[in-house]
Legacy VTK file of the C-alpha trace (Angstrom):
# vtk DataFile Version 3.0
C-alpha trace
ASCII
DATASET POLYDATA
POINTS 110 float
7.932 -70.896 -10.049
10.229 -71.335 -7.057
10.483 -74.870 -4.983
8.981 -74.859 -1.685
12.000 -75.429 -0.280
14.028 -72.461 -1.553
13.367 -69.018 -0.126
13.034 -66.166 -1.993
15.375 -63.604 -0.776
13.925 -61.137 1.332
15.512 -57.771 3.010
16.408 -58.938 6.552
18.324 -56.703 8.753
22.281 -57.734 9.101
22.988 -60.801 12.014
19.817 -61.610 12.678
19.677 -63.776 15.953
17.086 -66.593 16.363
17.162 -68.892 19.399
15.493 -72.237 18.633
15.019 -73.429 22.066
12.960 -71.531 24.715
14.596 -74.545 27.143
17.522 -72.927 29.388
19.622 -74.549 31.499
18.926 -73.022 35.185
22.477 -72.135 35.862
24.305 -68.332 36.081
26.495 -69.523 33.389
25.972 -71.750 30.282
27.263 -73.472 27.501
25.384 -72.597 24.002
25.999 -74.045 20.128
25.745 -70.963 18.150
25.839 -72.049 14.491
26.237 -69.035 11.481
25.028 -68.992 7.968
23.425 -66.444 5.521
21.136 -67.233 2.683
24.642 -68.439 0.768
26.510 -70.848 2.386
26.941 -72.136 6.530
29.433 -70.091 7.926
30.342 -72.449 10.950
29.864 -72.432 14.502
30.974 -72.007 17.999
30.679 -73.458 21.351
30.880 -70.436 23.901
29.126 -69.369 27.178
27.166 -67.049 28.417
24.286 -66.262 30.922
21.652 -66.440 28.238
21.148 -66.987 24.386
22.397 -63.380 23.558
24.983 -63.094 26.279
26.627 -65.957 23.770
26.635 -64.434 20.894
28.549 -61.267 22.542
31.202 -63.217 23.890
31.821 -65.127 20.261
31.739 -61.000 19.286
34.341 -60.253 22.147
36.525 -63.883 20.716
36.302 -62.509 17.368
34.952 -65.779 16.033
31.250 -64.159 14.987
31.733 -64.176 10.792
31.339 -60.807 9.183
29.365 -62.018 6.540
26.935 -59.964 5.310
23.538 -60.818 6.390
24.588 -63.985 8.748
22.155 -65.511 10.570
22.913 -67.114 13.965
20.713 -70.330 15.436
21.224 -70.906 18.966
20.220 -74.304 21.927
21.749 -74.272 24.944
23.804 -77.148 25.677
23.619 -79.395 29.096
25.931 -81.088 31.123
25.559 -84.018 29.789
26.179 -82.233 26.249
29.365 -80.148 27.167
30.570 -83.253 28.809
31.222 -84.483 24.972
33.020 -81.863 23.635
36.511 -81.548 23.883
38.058 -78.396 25.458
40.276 -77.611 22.639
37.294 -76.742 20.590
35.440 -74.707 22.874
35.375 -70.562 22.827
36.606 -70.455 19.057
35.558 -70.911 15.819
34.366 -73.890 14.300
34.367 -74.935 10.530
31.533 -77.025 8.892
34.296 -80.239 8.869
35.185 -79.740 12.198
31.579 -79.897 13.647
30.771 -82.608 11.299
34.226 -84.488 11.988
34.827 -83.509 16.466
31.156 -83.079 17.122
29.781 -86.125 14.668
27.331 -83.055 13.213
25.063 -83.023 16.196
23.918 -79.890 14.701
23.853 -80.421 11.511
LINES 1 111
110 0 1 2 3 4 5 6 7 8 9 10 11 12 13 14 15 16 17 18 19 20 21 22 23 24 25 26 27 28 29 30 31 32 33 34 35 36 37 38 39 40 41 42 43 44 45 46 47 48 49 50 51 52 53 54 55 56 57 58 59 60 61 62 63 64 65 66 67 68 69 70 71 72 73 74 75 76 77 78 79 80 81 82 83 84 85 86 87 88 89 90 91 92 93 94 95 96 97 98 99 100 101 102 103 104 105 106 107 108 109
């Protein structure tokens, strides 16, 4: 018998994208977290922007910072000004470990 809190593995189609918040910052352009793990292991995350939740996840595509892990799942919230305001430049538009989120961004994600 399997915990409630494991998951059996199911077939899921490759990079599924879920966006956890419906809220949207009314702006042309915005700032998103997108955060990457499969059924294995986090793979990391990203702060890039983009007009809407899946505008984000192409331009992390077009940065080559989107993991080719097979089967990665990507979790997405729009950030606000407030938010972006807090994170440093130098770790914007590029790939983010779990340490660094943890360590620069004091795990607000996590």
């Amino acid at each position: 018998m399997t915990p409630g809190y494991i998951r059996k593995a199911q077939p899921r189609t490759p990079r599924r994208a879920v966006c956890q918040s419906g809220d949207v910052p009314d702006r042309s352009v915005s700032w998103y977290f997108l955060s990457f793990a499969n059924t294995h292991r986090n793979l990391g995350g990203a702060v890039v922007e983009g007009r809407d939740y899946h505008a984000a996840i192409r331009r992390a595509h077009d940065l080559g910072i989107y993991p080719k892990a097979r089967n990665c799942e990507v979790l997405g919230t729009p950030l606000y000004d407030d938010d972006i305001k807090q994170i440093p430049e130098t770790i914007r538009n590029r790939h983010l470990t779990a340490n660094e989120i943890i360590g620069q961004l004091h795990g607000w994600w996590f």
